[in-house]
N, C-alpha and C positions, 0 to 999 in steps of 0.2 A: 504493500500500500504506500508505503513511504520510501519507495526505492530499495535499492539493495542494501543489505545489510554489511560493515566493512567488518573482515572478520579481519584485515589484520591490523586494526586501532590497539594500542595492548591497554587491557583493562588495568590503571592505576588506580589505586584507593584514593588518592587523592585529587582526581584530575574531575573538573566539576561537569554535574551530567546535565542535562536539557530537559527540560519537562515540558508538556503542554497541558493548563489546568483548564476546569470550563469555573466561571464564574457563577452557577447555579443556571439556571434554563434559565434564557437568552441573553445572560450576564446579569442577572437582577443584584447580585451580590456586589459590582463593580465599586460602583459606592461605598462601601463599608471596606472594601478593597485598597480601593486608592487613597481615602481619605485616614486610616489605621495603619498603613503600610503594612497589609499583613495579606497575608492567602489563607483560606478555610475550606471544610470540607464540612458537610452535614455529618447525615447519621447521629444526630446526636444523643440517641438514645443508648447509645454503645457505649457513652461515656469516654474515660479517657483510655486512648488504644494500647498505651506501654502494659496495660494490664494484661496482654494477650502477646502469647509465645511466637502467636505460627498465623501463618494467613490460616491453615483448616481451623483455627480457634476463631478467628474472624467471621469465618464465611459459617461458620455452625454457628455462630453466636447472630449473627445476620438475621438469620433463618428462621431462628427463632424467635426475638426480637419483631420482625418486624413479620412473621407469617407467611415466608416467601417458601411458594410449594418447589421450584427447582432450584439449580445451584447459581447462588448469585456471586461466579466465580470473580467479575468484574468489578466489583464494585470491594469484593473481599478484598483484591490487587488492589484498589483503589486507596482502602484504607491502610492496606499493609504499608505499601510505596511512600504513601504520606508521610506514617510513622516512624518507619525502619530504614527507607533508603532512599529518601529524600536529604539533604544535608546541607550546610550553611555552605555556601560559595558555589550551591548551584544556580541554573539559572533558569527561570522559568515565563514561558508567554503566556495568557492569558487569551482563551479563545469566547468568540462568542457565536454560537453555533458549529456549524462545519464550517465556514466560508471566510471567517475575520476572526482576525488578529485584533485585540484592542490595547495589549499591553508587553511589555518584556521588562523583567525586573531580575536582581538575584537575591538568593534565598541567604537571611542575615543573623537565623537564629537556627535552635534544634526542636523539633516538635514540642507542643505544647498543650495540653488541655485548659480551658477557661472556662469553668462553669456558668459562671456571670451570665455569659455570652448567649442570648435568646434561644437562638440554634447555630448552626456552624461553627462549634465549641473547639474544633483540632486545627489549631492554627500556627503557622511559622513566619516569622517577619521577612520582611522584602525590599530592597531598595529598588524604586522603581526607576529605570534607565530610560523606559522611553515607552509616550502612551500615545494612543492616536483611533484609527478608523481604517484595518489595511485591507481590504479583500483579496482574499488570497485566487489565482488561476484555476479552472477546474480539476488543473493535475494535482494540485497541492492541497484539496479538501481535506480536513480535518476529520477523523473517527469522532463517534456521537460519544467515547466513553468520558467519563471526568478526568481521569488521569491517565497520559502517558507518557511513557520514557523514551526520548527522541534519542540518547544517546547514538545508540547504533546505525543512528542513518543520517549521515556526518553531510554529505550533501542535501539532504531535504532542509538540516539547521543552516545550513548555509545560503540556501535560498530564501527562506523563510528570515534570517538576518538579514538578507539585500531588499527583500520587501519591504521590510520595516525601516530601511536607513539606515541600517545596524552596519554596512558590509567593511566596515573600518575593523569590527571589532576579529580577534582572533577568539576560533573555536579550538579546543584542544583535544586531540595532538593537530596544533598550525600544518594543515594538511603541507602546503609550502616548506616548511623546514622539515618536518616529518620525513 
């Protein structure tokens, strides 16, 4: 969907990944997004996610939780990724639908539970680099899921940063020096 995957990028622990997050259906969260400098994710009935080991604790806890007869394997990823391998110094757009991009920030903190917080309780802070209105090409359509990890598809991040204005910025591993 996103091009081919590069299998020879070498996976460092430390080298920051790409995320694409949805802001609630049709961005309704944006607001409370931009104005907190923070990303969120619902479910908040799950409470805070560090209490859980494994995505299969996610996704059975899901299930249950919210009454869901098949496996909502996506949404389990969803909150695992959030929680567990999401990280500060990554970087993350902001989609709104399939078709626009309305943000690109990086990730400035380590997950976080906020009860306070009405709903979209699992939150990590973000400095936002650059916000706007981009519609992306029909090749470059966005998946409907909340989260996903762009990493492995090193030119889809790279087009998707020339859309945005971005094309100054180095992805890493700097395919160029690489």
């Amino acid at each position: 969907h996103y091009g081919k995957k590069e299998t020879n990028v070498e996976e460092e622990d430390d080298a920051p990944q790409y995320w694409v997050l949805a802001a609630g259906e049709d961005a309704y969260r944006w607001d409370d997004f931009s104005k907190n400098n923070l990303i969120a994710i619902g479910w908040a009935k799950m409470g805070d996610l560090k209490q859980f080991q494994s995505k299969r604790e996610i996704n059975d806890t899901l299930k249950e939780i919210y009454e869901i007869d098949h496996n909502p394997s996506n949404d389990a990823l969803c909150n695992y990724q959030f929680a567990y391998e999401m990280k500060e110094g990554d970087y993350v757009f902001i989609k709104k639908g399939t078709k626009t991009i309305i943000a690109y920030g990086q990730i400035t903190s380590d997950y976080r539970y906020e009860s306070a917080r009405e709903d979209y309780r699992s939150i990590r802070k973000v400095n936002w680099l650059n916000t706007g209105n981009w519609t992306l090409p029909d090749s470059y359509k966005l998946t409907v899921k909340t989260l996903t990890n762009l990493t492995p598809y090193q030119d889809y991040i790279q087009e998707l940063l020339k859309i945005i204005n971005e094309d100054g910025m180095n992805i890493y591993p700097d395919p160029v020096s690489a």
